[in-house]
C-alpha positions in Angstrom: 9.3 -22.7 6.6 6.1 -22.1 8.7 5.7 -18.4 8.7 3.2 -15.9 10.1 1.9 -12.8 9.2 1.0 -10.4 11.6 -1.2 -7.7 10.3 -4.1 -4.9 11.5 -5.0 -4.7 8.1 -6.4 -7.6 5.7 -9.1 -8.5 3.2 -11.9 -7.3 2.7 -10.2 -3.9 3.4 -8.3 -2.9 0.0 -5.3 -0.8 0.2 -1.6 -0.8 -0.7 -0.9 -2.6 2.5 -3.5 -5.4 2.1 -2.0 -6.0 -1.8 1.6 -6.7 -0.5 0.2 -9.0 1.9 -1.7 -10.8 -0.4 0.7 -11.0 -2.5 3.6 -11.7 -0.7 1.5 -15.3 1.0 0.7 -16.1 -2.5 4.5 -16.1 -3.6 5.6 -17.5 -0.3 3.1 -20.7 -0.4 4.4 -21.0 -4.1 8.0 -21.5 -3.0 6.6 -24.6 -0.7 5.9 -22.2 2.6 3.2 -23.0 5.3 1.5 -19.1 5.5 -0.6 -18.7 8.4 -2.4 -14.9 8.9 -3.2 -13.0 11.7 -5.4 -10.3 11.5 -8.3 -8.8 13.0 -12.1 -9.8 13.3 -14.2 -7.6 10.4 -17.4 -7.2 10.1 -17.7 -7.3 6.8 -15.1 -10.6 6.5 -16.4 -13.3 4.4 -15.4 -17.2 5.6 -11.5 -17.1 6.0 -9.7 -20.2 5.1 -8.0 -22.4 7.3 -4.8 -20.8 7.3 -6.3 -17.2 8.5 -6.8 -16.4 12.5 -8.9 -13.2 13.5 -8.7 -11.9 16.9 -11.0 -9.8 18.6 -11.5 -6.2 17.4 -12.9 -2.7 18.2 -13.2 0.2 15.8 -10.0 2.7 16.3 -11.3 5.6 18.4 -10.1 8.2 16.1 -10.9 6.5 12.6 -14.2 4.7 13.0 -13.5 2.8 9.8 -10.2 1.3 10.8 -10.2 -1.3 13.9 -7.5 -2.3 16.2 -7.4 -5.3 17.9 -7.3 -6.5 21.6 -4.0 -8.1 21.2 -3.5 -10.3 23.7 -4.9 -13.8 23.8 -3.6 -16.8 25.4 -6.3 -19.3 23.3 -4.8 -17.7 20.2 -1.0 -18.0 21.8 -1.7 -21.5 22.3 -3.0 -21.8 18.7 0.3 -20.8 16.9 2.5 -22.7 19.4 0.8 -25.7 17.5 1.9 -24.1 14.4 5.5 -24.4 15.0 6.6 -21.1 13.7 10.2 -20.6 11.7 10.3 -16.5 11.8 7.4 -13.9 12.3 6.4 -11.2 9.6 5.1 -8.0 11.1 3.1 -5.9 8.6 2.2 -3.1 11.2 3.2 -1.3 14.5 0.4 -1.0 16.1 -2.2 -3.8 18.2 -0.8 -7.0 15.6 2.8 -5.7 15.4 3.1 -6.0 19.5 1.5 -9.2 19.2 4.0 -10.2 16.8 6.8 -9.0 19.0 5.1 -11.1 21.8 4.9 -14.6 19.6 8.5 -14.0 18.5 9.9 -13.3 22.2 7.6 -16.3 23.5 8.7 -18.9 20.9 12.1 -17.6 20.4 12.1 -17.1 16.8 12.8 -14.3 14.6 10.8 -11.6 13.8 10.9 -9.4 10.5 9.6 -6.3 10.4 7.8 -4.5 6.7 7.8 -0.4 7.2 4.6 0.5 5.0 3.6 3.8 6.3 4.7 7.4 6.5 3.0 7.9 10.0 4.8 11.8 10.0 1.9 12.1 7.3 -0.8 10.5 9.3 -1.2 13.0 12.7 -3.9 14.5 12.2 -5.8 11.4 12.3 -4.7 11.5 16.0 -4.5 14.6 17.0 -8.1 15.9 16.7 -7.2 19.3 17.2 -4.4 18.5 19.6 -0.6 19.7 18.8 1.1 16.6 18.5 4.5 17.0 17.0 5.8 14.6 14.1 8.4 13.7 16.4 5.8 11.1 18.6 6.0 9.0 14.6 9.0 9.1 14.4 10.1 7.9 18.2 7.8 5.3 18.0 8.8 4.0 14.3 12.4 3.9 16.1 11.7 2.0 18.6 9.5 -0.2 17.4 11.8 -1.2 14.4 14.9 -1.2 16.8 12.8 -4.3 18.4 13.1 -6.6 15.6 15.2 -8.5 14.0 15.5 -7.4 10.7 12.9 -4.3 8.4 12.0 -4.7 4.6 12.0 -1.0 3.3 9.9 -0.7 0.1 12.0 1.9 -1.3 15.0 3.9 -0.9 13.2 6.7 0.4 12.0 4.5 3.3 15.4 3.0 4.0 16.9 6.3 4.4 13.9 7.8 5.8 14.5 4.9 9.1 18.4 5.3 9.2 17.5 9.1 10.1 14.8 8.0 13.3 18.1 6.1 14.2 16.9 2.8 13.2 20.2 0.2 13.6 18.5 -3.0 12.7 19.5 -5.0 9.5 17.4 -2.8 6.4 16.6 -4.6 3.1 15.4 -2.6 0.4 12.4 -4.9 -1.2 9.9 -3.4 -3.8 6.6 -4.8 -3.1 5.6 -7.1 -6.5 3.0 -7.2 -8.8 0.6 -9.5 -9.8 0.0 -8.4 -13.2 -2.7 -10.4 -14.7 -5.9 -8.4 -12.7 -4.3 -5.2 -14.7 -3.9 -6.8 -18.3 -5.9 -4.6 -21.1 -6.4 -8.2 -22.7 -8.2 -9.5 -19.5 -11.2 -7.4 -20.6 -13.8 -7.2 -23.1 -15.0 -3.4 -24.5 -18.2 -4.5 -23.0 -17.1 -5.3 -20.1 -15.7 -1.9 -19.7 -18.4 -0.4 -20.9 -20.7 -1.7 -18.7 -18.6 -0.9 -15.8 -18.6 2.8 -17.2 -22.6 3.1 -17.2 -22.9 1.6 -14.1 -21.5 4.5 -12.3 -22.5 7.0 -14.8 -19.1 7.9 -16.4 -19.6 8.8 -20.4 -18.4 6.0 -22.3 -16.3 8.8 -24.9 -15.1 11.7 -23.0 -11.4 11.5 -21.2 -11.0 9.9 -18.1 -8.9 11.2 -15.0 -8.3 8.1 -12.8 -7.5 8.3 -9.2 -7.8 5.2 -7.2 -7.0 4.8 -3.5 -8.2 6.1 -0.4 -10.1 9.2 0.0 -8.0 11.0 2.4 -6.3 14.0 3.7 -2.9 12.7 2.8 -3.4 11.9 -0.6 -3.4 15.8 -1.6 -6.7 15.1 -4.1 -7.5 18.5 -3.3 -4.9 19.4 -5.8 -5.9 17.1 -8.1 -9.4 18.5 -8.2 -8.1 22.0 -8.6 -6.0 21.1 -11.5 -9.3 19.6 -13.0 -11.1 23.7 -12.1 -8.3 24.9 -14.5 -8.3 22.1 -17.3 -12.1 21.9 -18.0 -11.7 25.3 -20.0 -9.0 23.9 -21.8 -10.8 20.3 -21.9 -14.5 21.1 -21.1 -15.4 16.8 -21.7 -12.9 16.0 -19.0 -13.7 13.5 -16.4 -12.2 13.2 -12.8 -12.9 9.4 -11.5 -12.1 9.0 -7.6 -12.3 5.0 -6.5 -12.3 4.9 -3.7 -13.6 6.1 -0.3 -12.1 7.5 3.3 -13.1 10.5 5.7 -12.1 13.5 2.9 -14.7 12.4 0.8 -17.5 15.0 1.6 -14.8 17.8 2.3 -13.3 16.9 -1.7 -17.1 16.8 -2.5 -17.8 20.2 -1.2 -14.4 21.6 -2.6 -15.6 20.4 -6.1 -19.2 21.6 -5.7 -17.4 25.5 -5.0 -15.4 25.2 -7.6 -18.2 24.3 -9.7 -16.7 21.2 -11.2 -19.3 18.9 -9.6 -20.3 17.5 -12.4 -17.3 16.8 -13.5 -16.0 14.7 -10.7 -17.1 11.4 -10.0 -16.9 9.1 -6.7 -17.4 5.4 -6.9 -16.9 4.7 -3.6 -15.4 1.6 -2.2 -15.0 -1.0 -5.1 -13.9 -4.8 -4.1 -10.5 -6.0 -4.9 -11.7 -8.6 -7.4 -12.6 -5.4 -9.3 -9.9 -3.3 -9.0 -8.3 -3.7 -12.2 -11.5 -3.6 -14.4 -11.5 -0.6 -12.7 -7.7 0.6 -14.3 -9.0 -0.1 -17.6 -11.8 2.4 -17.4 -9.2 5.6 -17.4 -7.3 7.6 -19.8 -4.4 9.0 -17.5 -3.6 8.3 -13.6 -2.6 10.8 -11.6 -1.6 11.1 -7.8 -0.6 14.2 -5.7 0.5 11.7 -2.4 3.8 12.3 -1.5 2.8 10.6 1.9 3.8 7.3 -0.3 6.6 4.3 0.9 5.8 2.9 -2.4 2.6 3.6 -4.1 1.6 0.4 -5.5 -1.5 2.1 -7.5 0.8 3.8 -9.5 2.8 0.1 -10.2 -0.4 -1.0 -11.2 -1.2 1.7 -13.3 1.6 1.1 -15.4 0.7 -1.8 -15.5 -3.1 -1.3 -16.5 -1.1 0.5 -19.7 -1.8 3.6 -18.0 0.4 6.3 -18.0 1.4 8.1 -14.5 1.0 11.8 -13.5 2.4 12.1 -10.1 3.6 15.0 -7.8 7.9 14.5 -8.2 8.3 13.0 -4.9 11.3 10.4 -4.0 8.7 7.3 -3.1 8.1 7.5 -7.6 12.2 7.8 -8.1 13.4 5.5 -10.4 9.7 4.2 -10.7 8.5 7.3 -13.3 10.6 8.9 -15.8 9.0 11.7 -16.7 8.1 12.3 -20.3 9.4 8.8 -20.9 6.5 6.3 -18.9 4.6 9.1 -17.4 4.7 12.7 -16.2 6.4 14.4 -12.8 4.6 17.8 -11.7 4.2 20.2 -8.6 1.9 22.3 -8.8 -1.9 22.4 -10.3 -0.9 24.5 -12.5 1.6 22.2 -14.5 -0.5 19.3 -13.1 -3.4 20.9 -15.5 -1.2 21.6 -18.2 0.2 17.7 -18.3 -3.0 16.8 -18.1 -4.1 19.0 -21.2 -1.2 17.7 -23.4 -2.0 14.1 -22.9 -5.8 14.3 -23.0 -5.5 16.2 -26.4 -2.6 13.6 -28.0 -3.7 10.3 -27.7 -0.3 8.8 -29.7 2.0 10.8 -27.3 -0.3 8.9 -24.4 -0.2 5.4 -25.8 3.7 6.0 -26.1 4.6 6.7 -22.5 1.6 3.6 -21.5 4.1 1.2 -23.4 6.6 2.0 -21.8 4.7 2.3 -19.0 4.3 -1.5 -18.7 7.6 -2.1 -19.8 8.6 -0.4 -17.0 7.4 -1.9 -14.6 8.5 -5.8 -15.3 10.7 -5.9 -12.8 8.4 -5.5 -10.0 6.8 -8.9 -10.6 5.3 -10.8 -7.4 8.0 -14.0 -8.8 10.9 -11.4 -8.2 9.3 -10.0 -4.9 9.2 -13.5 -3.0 12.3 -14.5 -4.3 14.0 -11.6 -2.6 11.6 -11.2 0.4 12.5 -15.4 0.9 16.4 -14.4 0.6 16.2 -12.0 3.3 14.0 -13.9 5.1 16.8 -16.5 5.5 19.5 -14.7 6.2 17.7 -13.2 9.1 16.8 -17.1 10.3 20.8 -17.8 10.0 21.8 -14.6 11.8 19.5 -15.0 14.5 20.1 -18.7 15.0 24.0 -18.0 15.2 23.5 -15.2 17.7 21.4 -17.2 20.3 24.1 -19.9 19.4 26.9 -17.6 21.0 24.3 -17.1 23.5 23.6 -20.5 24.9 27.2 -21.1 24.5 27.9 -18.3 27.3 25.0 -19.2 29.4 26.5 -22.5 29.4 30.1 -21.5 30.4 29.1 -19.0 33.1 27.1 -21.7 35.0 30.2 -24.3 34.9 
C-alpha cells in the first residue's frame, strides 16, 4: 500500500503522540508499505528524508510552543496526487486532520482516523480565562470522528470514552507498540549512566523519582511534588527527576520552592528522543498522576526500562498495571508518598515488581502493533471499496 500520515505533531517534538507515529511508519515500511508523512514546518526540524512533507506553519495562538499549520495547499495537493495514495492515516483533529479529510474526499480513498488525546482535559489551554464547557471537546471529537472511515482507540477507555460523544464509525481497539531496544538496561554502560547523572547534577547514590513527559497542567505533577513534601522526612536522600518541559514548569518550580523541597526536585528540561531511554535507566521508581492519559506510553516504556510504575488508578493503566504485582495504583499524595516510601526503602520488593514489569509489557511490541494496525487497515480498504462499489452501481442504474 502507499499510505500517508497526516499529523500536527512530528519529530523533533517528543511526546506520546510523536512515538506512535514513529513507530507505527517503522512497522508499516517493514511489512513492504510506501509511508509518506505530512506534518508541519519546525523550526527546530533537522533535514527530513524524502518520504516527509512539511507545510507551512505558525505558532498556535494559545500555546506558543505548539504550531498549527495553514492547511491548505494546492502545490502540496498536487504532490500526493503523484503519490498514488491507498488510504489516509489521520493522527490529529486539528489543521493536518482536515487536510487529511480533504486528500481523502479529493482522491477518493479511505481515511482512518487514531484518537490520541483527551481534549476534555486540555481546555484551559483555550480558554484563557474564558468558560468554555467540556462539551465544545467533545462535539467536535464527534464530529470529526463521525467523518472518517474508520478510528484506532488506544485503549478501552478511549473506545468507550467515543461511543458516549456518539461516535458511529467502525472503533478498533489498538495499543500503541513498543520499540524496546532504546529502554533495554543492557543497552547501557554504568558509565554511561553515570555520566548522564552528573551532567544534570543528580547524585549518583541517592533514590531517584522519575517523571518523564510534558510539563503540564494535566499531568497532575503537582501531586507528585507534594507527595515528595511528605516523603523526604521519611526519605530525606530522595530525588524527584522531571524530564521534560511545557508551560507548568515555573508554576511546579515555585510550588516546590514553597514547599521547600527545591532542592530536591530536579528539571532537565527538554531531552532529545535519541536519549530518552538513557534517560529511563537513570531512575529508581516512575510515577505518574495523569489521568488525562488515552494510553500513556511513558509508563509502557517504563516497564520496559525495568522500572516499576506508580500511577494514580485511572482506567487509561487498566489491565496495563497490576498493582503490587508490576507496579503500584494510588490516589492520593498521601498513599502516593507512602508507596513511594516502601519501595525506596526495599530494593528486592522493587526489583520484583520491575521483572515483572517487563514481562508485562511483551505484548505491546511495535511487531504486534503493525500487524494489527495493517489488519484494520485493510479491512477498512475492503469496506470502503465495496461501499462505493454499491455506489457506482446506483449511479449507474439511475442514469439508464
Amino acid at each position: 500500500m502507499n499510505i500517508g500520515i497526516f499529523s500536527d505533531t512530528y519529530l523533533p517534538q517528543v511526546n506520546g503522540v510523536v512515538s506512535s507515529i514513529v513507530t507505527l511508519e517503522k512497522e508499516l515500511r517493514k511489512q513492504g508499505h510506501n509511508v509518506y508523512v505530512f506534518t508541519i514546518s519546525h523550526p527546530d526540524a533537522e533535514k527530513d528524508t524524502k518520504d516527509v512533507y512539511r507545510l507551512a506553519s505558525l505558532p498556535f495562538i494559545f500555546l506558543k510552543e505548539q504550531r498549527v499549520g495553514i492547511m491548505y495547499s494546492n502545490r502540496m495537493l498536487r504532490k500526493i496526487k503523484r503519490l498514488k495514495l491507498d488510504i489516509v492515516l489521520s493522527q490529529t483533529e486539528f489543521s493536518l486532520g482536515i487536510f487529511a479529510k480533504l486528500v481523502a474526499k479529493r482522491l477518493e480513498i479511505p481515511i482512518v482516523h487514531t484518537y490520541h488525546t483527551m481534549y476534555e482535559e486540555y481546555m484551559h489551554y483555550v480558554s484563557k480565562g474564558i468558560e468554555l464547557s467540556p462539551k465544545i471537546a467533545r462535539k467536535y471529537s464527534k464530529s470529526f470522528c463521525n467523518g472518517v472511515d474508520g478510528v484506532v482507540a488506544p485503549t478501552k477507555k478511549t473506545e468507550r470514552l467515543l461511543k458516549n460523544y456518539g461516535v458511529k464509525k467502525p472503533i478498533r481497539i489498538i495499543p500503541t507498540g513498543i520499540d524496546f531496544s532504546p529502554f533495554d538496561q543492557k543497552a547501557y554502560s554504568v558509565d554511561e549512566i553515570n555520566n548522564l547523572k552528573q551532567l544534570f547534577n543528580i547524585p549518583l547514590d541517592q533514590p531517584i523519582i522519575l517523571f518523564i513527559g510534558r510539563v503540564a497542567k494535566e499531568k497532575s505533577i503537582d501531586v507528585i511534588i507534594e507527595a515528595m513534601s511528605l516523603l523526604l522526612p521519611e526519605v530525606p536522600q530522595a530525588k524527584l527527576v522531571i524530564v521534560g518541559d511545557g508551560p507548568a514548569r515555573l508554576e511546579l518550580e515555585e510550588l516546590a520552592n514553597n514547599l521547600g523541597i527545591r532542592q530536591a526536585v530536579i528539571f532537565t528540561g527538554m531531552q532529545p528522543w535519541s536519549s530518552i531511554g538513557k534517560f529511563y535507566q537513570i531512575g529508581d521508581v516512575f510515577v505518574s498522576a495523569s489521568v488525562s492519559e488515552t494510553q500513556g506510553l511513558t509508563f509502557a516504556e517504563a516497564m520496559a526500562s525495568s522500572l516499576p510504575v506508580v500511577a494514580k488508578e485511572d482506567e487509561s493503566v487498566a489491565g496495563l498495571i497490576r498493582d503490587d504485582y508490576n507496579g503500584c495504583l494510588f490516589h492520593t499524595p498521601q498513599e502516593l508518598s507512602r508507596i513511594l516510601q516502601k519501595l525506596l526503602s526495599d530494593p528486592s520488593y522493587r526489583q520484583k515488581l520491575g521483572e515483572n514489569a517487563v514481562h508485562s509489557v511483551k505484548p505491546l511490541s511495535a511487531e504486534v502493533f503493525g500487524h494489527n494496525a495493517e489488519t484494520f487497515y485493510q479491512d477498512i480498504l475492503k469496506e470502503y471499496a465495496e461501499k462505493h462499489s454499491k455506489k457506482r452501481f446506483k449511479r449507474k442504474k439511475a442514469s439508464q
